[in-house]
N, C-alpha and C positions, 0 to 999 in steps of 0.2 A: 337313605330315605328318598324316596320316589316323590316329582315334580307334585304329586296330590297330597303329598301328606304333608308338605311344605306350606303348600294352598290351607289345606285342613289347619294344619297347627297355627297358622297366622290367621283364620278367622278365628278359633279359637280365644287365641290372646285377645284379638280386637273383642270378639264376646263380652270377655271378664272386664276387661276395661271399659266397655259400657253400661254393662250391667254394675260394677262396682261405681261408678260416676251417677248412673239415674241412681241410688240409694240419697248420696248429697244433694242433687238438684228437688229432688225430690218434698227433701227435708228442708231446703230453702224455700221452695213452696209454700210447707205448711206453717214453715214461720212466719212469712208473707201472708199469708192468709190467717193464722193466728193475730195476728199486730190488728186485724178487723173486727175481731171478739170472735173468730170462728173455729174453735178448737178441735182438731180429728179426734183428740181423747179424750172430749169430751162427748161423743157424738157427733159432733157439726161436719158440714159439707161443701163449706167456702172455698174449701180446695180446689173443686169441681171448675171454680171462675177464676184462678189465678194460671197464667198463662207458662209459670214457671214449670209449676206443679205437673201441667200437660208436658212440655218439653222432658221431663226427667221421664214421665212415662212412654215416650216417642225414643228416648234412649233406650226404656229398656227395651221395648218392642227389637227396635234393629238388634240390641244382644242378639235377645234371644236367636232372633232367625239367623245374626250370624253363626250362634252354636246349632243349631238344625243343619245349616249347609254345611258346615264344619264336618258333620255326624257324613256327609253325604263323599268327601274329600278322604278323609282319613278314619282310620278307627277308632273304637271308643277305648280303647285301652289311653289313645294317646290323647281323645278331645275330653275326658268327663274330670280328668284329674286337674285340669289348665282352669278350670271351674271357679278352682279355690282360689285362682287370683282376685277374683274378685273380691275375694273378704281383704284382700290386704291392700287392694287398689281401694275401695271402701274408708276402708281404718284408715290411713292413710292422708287419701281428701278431709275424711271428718278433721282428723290433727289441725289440717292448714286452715282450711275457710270456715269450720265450724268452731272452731277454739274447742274441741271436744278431747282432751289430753289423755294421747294412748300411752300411758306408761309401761315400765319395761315387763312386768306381769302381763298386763295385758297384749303387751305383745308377744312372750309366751305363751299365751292363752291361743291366738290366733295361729300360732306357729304349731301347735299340739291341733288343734281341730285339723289343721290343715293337713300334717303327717298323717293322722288318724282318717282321715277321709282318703289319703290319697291310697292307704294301706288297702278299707274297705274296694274301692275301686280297682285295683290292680290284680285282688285275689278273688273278687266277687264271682260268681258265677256267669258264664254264658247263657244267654237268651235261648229260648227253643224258637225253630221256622216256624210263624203261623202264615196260614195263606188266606185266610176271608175272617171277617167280622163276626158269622156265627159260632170260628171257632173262638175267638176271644170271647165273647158272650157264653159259653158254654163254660169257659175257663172262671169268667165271673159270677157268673150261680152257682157253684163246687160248693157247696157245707162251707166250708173252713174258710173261702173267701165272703161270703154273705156274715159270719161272724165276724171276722175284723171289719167289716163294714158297718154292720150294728152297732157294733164296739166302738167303732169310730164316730157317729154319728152320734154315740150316747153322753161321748165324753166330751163331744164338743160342745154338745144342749147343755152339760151340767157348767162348763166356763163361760158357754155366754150366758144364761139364765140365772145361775147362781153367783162363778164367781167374779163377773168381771165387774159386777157392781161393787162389788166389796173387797177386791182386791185387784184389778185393772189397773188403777194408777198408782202402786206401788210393785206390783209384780209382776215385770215384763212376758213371765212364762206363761201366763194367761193368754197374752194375743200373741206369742209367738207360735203357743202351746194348740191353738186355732188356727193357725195358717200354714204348720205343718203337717197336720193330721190332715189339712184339707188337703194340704198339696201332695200327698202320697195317691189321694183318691184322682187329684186332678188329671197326674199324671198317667194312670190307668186308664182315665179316659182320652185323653188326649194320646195314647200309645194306636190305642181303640181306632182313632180319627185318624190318626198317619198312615194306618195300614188300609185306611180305607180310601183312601185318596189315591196313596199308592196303589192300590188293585183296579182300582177306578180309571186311572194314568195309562196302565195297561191294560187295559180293556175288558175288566171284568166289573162291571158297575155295580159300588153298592150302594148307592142313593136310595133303593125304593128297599133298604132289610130297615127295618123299624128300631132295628137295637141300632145303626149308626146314628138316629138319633137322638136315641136315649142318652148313649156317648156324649154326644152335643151338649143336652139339654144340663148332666150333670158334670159336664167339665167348664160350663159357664156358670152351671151355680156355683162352682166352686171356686173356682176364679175371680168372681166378684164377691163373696167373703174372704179372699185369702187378700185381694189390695184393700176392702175395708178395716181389718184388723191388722195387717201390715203396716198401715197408713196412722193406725193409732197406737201401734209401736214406736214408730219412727218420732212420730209426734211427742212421747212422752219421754224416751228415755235415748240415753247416749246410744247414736247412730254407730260408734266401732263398737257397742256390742252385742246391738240388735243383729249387724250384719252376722257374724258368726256364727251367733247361738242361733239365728234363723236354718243357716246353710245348715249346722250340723246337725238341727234335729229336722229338717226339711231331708236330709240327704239316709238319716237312720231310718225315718217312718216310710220313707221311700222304696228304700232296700226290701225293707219289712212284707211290705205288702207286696210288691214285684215275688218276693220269697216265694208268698204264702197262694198268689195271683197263678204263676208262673210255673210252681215247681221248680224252681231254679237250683234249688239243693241235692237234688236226687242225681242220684251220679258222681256226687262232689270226693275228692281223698279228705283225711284228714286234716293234712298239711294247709289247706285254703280253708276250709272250716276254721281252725285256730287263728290264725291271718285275720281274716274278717273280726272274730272276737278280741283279737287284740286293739285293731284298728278300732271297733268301737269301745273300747276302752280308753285308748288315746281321747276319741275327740270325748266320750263322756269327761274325762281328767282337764282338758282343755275348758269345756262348758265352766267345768267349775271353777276352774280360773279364773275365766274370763266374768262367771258372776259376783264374784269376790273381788273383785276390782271394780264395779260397775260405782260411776259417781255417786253420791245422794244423793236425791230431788232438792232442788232450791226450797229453802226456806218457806212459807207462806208470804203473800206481799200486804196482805190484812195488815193496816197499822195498829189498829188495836188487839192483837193475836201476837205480833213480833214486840211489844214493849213490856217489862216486868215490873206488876205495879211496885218493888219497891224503889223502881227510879223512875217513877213517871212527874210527868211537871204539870200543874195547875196555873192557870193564870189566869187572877181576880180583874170584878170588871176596872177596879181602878187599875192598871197596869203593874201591880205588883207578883213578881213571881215567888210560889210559894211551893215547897216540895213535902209532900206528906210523909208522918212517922205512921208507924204500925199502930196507934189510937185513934188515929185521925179517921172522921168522917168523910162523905163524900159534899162539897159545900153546896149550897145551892147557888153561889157568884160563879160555880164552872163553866167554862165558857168553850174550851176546848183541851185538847190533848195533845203533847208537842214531842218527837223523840227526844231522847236525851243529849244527842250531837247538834240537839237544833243552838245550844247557845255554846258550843265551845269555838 
């Protein structure tokens, strides 16, 4: 291995170790911020003001850019696999500072998405050369790309309009299920912006083509709903398995549309075609794993919703305590409603 890919592979790791670290600080954040009545999944924005919450995001940022220079050091055969540390650096912190109990399923869970991503990546197809921004814009109006783009945008109006009302705070695949669809688009666009930077670098500017930015315009819109719904993931449900089930279906919808974007298949033997379907089979086997493990939501804290009226306690204004049978009315001396632990 040559002095750069040594360079590459250790900003790599540092990547995944930061990006896996801002997911916990992150989530400290929003519990700090929650403890103020400011819930992410509930809606609210109090995260905006807590100082934590910025710092986890100031993590990931460096990640990220460490994995971009990374990209610039070594190849991607060796920086896009090193990726998946982050779900286990992730899993991991949640264990110790979150008290979020990765049990030994789910740590096969993570262990299978991980094999299955790395499989995907290793036999994935090669990129084609593009040299300007008109040819990737030409690549993104193609029929078949403008449909998975419809499609994507269709299905994400029907999760936030429809279901995240009615099933958001029970079923994580909702906002994970919006912030990988987005991030498949993100990344498209943001591929969009690197090449144009890049041309720009070398002296071929494309600041004044209109489609860079369009790029722009819809890799920030997308951006800022993938950490809105991100944020009220993290917020509602166990942090080891938000991380994973994010990465794997962020890294499938990815694939998908790079596929469909790119042409990345044509040309392909069979032998990597299979490879790739197994690999996603791996991490889909994994997902389910890791959702069958996933903790229940705590109880309601409603004191009248947590106690069963046939052990509820009554107490008359003269201080006598009195516990009702299955005939008994409700008195009109009730004065309050007390748990059942309150007198043991």
């Amino acid at each position: 291995m040559y002095k750069a890919n040594y360079l590459g592979f250790g900003l790599a790791v540092a990547s995944s170790a930061f990006i896996g670290s801002s997911f916990i600080i992150k989530k400290k954040g929003l519990q700090r911020a929650a403890a103020f009545g400011s819930h992410a999944g509930a809606g609210g924005y109090g995260y905006l003001l807590e100082p934590l919450w910025w710092v986890g995001m100031i993590t990931m940022i460096v990640g990220e850019f460490a994995n971009f220079v990374a990209y610039i050091y070594a190849p991607a055969v060796l920086v896009t696999p090193l990726g998946a540390l982050s779900i286990i650096v992730s899993a991991i912190l949640a264990h110790f500072l979150l008290k979020e109990k990765l049990r030994k399923m789910g740590i096969l869970g993570c262990a299978l998405c991980v094999i299955g991503s790395t499989i995907i990546v290793l036999h994935a197809p090669g990129e084609h050369s593009i040299s300007s921004v008109d040819e990737i814009w030409t690549l993104a109006t193609q029929p078949a790309f403008l449909i998975y783009t419809a499609s994507a945008i269709a299905v994400v109006l029907v999760l936030v309009l429809f279901c995240e009302s009615r099933y958001g705070q029970t079923n994580m695949m909702i906002y994970i299920g919006v912030c990988s669809i987005n991030g498949s688009l993100t990344v498209m666009s943001i591929k969009a912006i690197g090449i144009a930077i890049k041309l720009t670098f070398e002296g071929s500017s494309q600041v004044a083509h209109f489609q860079t930015w369009v790029f722009v315009m819809v890799a920030v819109s997308c951006i800022i709903t993938q950490l809105n719904y991100l944020n009220k993931a993290l917020d509602t449900f166990n942090t080891s398995v938000v991380s994973p089930i994010y990465y794997a279906m962020f890294t499938s919808f990815t694939i998908l549309a790079s596929a469909i974007m790119f042409k990345d298949w044509s040309g392909q033997n069979a032998s990597d075609i299979i490879s790739v379907l197994c690999g996603f089979g791996t991490v889909l086997l994994g997902v389910a794993v890791l959702h069958n493990t996933r903790e229940p939501p705590p109880p309601p804290s409603d004191l009248y919703t947590s106690l069963s009226p046939q052990f509820s306690w009554l107490v008359h204004a003269n201080g006598e305590i009195w516990k009702p049978t299955d005939n008994d009315e409700l008195h009109h001396e009730f004065i309050g409603v007390i748990r059942p632990d309150y007198f043991k």
